[in-house]
C-alpha positions, 0 to 999 in steps of 0.5 A: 500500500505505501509502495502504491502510494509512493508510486503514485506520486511520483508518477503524478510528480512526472506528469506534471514535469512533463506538462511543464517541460510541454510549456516550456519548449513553446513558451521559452527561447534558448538565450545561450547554451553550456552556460552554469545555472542555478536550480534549486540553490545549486550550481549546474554546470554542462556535463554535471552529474545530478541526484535529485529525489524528493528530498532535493537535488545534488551534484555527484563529481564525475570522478568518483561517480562509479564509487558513488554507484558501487556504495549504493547497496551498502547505502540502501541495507543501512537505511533498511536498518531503520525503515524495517523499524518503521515498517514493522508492526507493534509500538516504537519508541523515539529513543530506538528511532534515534539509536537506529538512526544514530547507526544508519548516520554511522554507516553513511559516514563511512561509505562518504569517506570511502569515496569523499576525495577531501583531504586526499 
């Protein structure tokens, strides 16, 4: 049921994008191309690597965006550790929410050091 919901909107998400592009191609000129952009207070230059949810949008440096795909799996089993909380039947506390949420912080620490080039 939540997956359903989730889907639905994102699929409406899209529609509406897609209605927004529709307008947009009809309803803008192109001024200048490969110029830098600002979307959502992040700067975009030509050839970026974007990430973009509903939690926002993100650049991904080019060269570690391999890393970044390989710690995928890792990333997603952490987050599991609280989504499986959340999801199960049964009472919960804020204070096993935090310690699992604590733990999923730690684990995306390491996986951001594996591939952060800070300091290197």
């Amino acid at each position: 049921m939540a997956r359903a919901a989730i889907w639905n909107k994102f699929a409406l998400s899209s529609i509406r994008c897609s209605r927004v592009r529709r307008f947009a191609r009809t309803a803008t000129a192109t001024l200048h191309l490969g110029l830098p952009v600002r979307v959502g207070g992040l700067v975009v230059n030509q050839g970026d690597l974007l990430h973009a949810d509903a939690n926002g949008v993100t650049s991904i440096p080019i060269e570690i965006a391999s890393e970044v795909a390989d710690i995928g799996a890792e990333f997603l089993a952490g987050e599991e550790i609280v989504m499986s909380y959340v999801k199960a039947p049964g009472d919960k506390s804020v204070a096993k929410f935090n310690e699992l949420r604590k733990e999923f912080g730690n684990i995306v620490a390491g996986l951001t050091k594996r591939v952060s080039r800070k300091g290197k």
